[in-house]
C-alpha positions in Angstrom: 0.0 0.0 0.0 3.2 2.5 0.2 2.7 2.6 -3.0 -0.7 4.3 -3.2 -0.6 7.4 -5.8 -2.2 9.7 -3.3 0.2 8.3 0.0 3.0 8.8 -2.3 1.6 12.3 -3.5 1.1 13.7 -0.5 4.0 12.6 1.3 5.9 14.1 -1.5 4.2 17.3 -1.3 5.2 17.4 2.6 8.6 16.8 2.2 8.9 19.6 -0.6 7.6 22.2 1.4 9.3 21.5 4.8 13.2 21.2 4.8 12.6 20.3 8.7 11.4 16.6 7.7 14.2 13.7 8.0 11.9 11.3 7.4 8.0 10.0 6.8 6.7 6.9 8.0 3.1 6.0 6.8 1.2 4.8 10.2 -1.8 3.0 9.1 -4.8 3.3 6.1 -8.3 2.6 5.3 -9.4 1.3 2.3 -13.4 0.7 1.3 -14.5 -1.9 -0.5 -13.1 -1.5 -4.0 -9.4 -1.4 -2.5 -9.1 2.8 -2.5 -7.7 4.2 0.0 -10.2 6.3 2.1 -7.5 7.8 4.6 -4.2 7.2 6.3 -2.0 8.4 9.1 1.3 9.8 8.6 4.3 10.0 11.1 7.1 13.1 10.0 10.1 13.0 11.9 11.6 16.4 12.1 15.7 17.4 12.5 16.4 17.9 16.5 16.9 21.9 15.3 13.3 21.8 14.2 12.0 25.4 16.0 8.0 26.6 15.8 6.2 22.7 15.0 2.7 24.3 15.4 3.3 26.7 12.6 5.2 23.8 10.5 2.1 21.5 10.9 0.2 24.2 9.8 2.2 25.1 7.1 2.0 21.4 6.1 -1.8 21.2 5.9 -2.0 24.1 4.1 0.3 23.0 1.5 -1.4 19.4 0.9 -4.4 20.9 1.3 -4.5 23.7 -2.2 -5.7 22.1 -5.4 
């Protein structure tokens, strides 16, 4: 399931906009009936320098989140 288009997409998106992120780990998924995924959980582990993580998750949503 790592390789989902939108799981990839997303996680792609993160890491582009946030030099802070070492690393993504996907936590878990849901998928209905037909195999598409509905939603998933993902864990970003940040440099130890890493200052101001409220306005970097926000940041973060608001990047994924534009068409």
């Amino acid at each position: 399931m790592k390789d989902d288009p939108v799981i990839v997409k997303t996680a792609e998106l993160i890491k582009e906009n946030c030099s802070e992120i070492v690393k993504i780990y996907l936590i878990s998924y849901k998928v209905d009936n037909g195999g598409e995924v509905t939603s998933f959980k993902l864990a970003l582990i940040l440099r130890d320098e890493a200052e101001n993580l409220p306005e970097l998750e926000c940041l973060s949503l608001i990047h994924i989140s534009e068409p």
